[in-house]
N, C-alpha and C positions, 0 to 999 in steps of 0.2 A: 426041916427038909433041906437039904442041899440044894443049891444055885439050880444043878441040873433040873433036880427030881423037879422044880419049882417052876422051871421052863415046861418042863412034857407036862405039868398039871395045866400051865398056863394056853398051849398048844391043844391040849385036849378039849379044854373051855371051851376056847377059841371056836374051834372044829365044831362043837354043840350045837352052839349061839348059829353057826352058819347055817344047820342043818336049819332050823330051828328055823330064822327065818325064811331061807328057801320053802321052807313046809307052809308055810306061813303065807309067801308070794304064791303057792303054785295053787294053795287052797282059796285064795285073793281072786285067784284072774278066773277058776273056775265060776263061783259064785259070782263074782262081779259080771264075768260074762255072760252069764246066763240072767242075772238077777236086776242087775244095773247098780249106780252104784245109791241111788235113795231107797233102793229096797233091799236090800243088803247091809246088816250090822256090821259092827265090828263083834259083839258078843257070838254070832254066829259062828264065824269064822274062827274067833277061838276055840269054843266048844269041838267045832269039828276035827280042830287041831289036839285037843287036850288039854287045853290051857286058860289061863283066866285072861279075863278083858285085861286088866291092871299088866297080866305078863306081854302081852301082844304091845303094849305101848313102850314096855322095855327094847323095843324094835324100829315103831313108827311112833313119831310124835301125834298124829289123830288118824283116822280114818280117810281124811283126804291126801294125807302123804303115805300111808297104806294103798290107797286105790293109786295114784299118780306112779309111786314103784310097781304097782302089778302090770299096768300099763306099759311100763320103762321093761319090764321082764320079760312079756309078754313076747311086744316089738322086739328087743334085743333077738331073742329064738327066734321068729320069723324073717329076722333082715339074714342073720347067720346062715340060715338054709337057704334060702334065697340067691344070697350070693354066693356060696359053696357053688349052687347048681348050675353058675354060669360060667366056674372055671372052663379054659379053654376055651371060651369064645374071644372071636376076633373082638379088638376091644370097643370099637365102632357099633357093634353088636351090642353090648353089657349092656346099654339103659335099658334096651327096649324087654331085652332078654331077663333082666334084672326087675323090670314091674309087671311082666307076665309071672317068673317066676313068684313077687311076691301074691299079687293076686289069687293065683292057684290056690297057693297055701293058705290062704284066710281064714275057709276052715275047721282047722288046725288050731287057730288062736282069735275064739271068740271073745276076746276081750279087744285085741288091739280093732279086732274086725268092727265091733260095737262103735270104737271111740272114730274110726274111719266112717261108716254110718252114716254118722254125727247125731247118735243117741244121748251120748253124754255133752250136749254143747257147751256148758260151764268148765268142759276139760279143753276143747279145742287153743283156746289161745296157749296154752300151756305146751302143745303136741310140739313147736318149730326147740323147744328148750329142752327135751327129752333126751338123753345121753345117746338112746337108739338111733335118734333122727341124724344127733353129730357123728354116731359110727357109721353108719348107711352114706353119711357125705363123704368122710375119710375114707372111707375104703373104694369107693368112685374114685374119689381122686390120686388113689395109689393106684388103680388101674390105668387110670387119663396118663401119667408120668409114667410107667411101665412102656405106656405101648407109645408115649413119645420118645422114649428110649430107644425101641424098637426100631422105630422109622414107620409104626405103622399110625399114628396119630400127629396131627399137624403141632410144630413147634413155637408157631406162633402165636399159643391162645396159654392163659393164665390156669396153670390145673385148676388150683382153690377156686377161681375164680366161677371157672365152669364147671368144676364139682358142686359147686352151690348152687348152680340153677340146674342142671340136672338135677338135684335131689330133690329144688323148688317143682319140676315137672312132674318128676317121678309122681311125688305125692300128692300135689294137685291131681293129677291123672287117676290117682290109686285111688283118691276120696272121689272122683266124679263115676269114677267107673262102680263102684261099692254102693253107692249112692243111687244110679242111674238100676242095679239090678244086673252090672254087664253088659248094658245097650251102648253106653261111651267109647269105649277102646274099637269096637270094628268099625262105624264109623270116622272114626278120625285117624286110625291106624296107621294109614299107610302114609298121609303127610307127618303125622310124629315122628315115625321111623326116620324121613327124608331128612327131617331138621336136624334129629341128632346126627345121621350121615352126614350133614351140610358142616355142621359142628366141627365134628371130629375127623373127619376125612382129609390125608394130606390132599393138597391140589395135584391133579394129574399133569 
């Protein structure tokens, strides 16, 4: 086989394996979601894929790094939609608008919603190290820098800095209000909103 022909074979693989796992995570977060993760196999979720136990692991080293990726996939889709839906909001606006928006959608993604919950408690310490959690802070914080660009956010606060406690609220916030049934966010509402105005808002 030619160099070429050896790449598009290699390319092609490639492309499989991805499918292959994605089929694999989306078939994960359903069953996990609904199942949890001690009463949910891994042989299960093979089968429903087509596949042998032995091939699933050609993917995840066990079933707790199988569950902790559906989790990571899960979250990644719901931070994305989430913040897509706040483009064009003032930037002063984006938290508050940014954990309604995730809330709404929960769901949507009854896995990440479970591990919010705190169904899965042996998963929480794990949730602040989740790729999703670091995207959902970066992307705060490319907005906090945007809009101190702008001149519509104050210059004298640390984006990173405050991207990280915003995300630390956000989430607090998301797990009390999921937790609570929705009874958390209207009472406390309208001073959260104040704080992150207090935050973010240049001085008049």
């Amino acid at each position: 086989m030619s160099d070429l022909g050896a790449e598009h074979a290699s390319d092609g693989a490639e492309s499989k394996g991805t499918r292959t796992r994605q089929r694999l995570l989306g078939l994960a977060i359903e069953r996990f979601g609904t199942q949890g993760l001690r009463a949910t196999s891994v042989s299960e979720i093979a089968r429903a894929a087509g596949l042998t136990q032995a091939a699933v692991y050609a993917y995840f080293d066990n079933k707790d790094s199988l569950f902790v990726s559906a989790v990571d996939a899960d979250a990644t889709s719901l931070v994305i939609a989430a913040h897509d839906a706040v483009a064009g909001t003032p930037v002063c606006k984006i938290p508050q608008a940014f954990l309604v928006g995730l809330y709404v959608r929960l769901p949507e993604h009854p896995l990440a919603r479970r591990v919010l919950a705190g169904q899965e408690p042996e998963v929480l310490p794990r949730l602040i190290d989740l790729p999703a959690i670091h995207m959902a802070s970066g992307l705060i914080v490319e907005d906090i820098r945007a809009g101190q660009d702008r001149g519509e956010v104050r210059t004298d606060i640390d984006a990173s800095l405050v991207g990280d406690g915003v995300e630390a609220m956000i989430l607090s916030l998301l797990m009390a209000t999921v937790q609570s049934d929705g009874l958390y966010t209207p009472r406390y509402q309208d001073g959260v909103y104040a704080v992150f105005d207090a935050m973010l808002n240049p001085p008049s």
